[in-house]
C-alpha positions, 0 to 999 in steps of 0.5 A: 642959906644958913640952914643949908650951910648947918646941915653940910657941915653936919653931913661933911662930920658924919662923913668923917665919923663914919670913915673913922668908925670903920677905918680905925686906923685911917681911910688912906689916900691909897684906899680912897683912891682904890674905892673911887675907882672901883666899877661901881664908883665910876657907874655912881659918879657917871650918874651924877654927872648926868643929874641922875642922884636918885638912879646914882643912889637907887644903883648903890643900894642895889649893889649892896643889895647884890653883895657888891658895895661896901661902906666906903663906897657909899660915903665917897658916893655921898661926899662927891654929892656935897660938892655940886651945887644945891641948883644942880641938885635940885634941878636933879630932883635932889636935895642936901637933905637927901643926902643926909638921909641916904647917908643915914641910911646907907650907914644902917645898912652897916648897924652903924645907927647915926 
């Protein structure tokens, strides 16, 4: 539990990292608003919803495939992730590890190397 409890909080600071690197002057309500509401937040949080973390991230890297996601995108995918429950998670194949590391990831995908 203790574990798990360290790499949340590490994860919720790369998070923030992130969202200070790449929005300097701050990651305003209003764009935070403006990016979870984008088509593809709501297919991404529709698929957690559903359990479905792997396809939700599969689906976010796709869209950056196609030139359709942006960084804050994936941080906001990854942040809703942190909020359900490690069962939840797991019982969807997921695990907090793999958020970290889709984070990661997701992040290189921006020549932001963490």
């Amino acid at each position: 539990m203790i574990k798990n409890d360290f790499l949340m909080q590490q994860i919720k600071e790369l998070i923030q990292f992130l969202l200070g690197l790449a929005y300097p002057m701050g990651f305003s309500d209003e764009k935070k608003a403006e990016t979870a509401s984008s088509a593809l937040s709501q297919k991404l949080y529709a698929l957690a919803a559903e359990g479905k973390y792997g396809e939700g991230e599969d689906a976010l890297f796709d869209a950056f495939d196609e030139g359709e996601a942006d960084l804050a995108t994936g941080i906001l995918f990854y942040e809703s992730l942190l909020r359900i429950d490690e069962k939840e998670l797991r019982r969807g194949n997921f695990s907090l590890k793999e958020i970290e590391t889709g984070l990661r990831d997701y992040a290189k995908l921006f020549h932001v190397d963490l």
